[in-house]
C-alpha positions as CSV (number, residue, x, y, z in Angstrom):
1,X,138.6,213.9,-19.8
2,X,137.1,210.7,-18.6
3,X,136.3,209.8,-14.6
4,X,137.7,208.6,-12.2
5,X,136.5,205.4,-10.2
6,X,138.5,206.3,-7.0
7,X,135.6,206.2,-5.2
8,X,134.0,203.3,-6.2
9,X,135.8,200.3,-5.8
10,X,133.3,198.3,-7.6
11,X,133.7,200.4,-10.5
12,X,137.6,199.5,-10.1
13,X,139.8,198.1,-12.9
14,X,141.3,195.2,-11.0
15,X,143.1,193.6,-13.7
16,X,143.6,190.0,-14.3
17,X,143.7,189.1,-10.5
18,X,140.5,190.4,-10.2
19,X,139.6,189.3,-6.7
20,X,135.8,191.2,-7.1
21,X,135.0,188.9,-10.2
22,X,136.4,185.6,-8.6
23,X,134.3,185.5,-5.5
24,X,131.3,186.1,-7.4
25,X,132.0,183.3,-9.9
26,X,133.0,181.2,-6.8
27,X,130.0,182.6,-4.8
28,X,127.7,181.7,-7.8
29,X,129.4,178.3,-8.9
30,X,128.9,177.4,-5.1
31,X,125.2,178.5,-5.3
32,X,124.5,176.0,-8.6
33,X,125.9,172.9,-7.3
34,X,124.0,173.2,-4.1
35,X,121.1,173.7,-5.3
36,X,118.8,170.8,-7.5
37,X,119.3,171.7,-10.9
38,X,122.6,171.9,-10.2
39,X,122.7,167.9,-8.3
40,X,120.8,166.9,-11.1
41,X,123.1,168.0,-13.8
42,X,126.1,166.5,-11.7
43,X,124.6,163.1,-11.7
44,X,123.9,163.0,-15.5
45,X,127.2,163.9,-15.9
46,X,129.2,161.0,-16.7
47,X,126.4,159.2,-18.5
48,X,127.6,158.4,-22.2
49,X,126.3,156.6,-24.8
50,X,128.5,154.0,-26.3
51,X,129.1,155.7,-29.1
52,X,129.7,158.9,-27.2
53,X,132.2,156.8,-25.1
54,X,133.9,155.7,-28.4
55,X,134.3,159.3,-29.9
56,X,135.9,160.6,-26.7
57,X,138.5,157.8,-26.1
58,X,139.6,158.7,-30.0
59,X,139.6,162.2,-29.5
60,X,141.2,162.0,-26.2
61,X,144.1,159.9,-28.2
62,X,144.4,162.1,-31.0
63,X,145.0,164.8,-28.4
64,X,147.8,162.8,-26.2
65,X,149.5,162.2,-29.4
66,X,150.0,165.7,-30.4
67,X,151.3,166.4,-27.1
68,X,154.1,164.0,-27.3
């Protein structure tokens, strides 16, 4: 039969409120926008062209319109 992770709580099936998985995403999205790459991408990112900028305000109506 298989084995058992009783003594490993790493090793643990936590399910979907895995509390393990979110502090390490949390831990690790924490560690990127403190550090330069991360500052970096987070000032680029609002800058659209204005063509971009066009697209998005059609696809962003498209998508309020199927939510009505």
């Amino acid at each position: 039969m298989g084995q058992s992770n009783t003594g490993n709580p790493s090793k643990e099936n936590q399910g979907e409120g895995n509390r393990t998985a979110d502090r390490n995403y949390r831990e690790a999205t924490e560690k990127f926008v403190n550090s330069e790459r991360g500052k970096a991408q987070i000032r680029k990112a609002g800058n659209v062209s204005p063509g971009e900028e066009q697209k998005l305000r059609k696809a962003e109506e498209i998508g309020k319109a199927h939510a009505k």
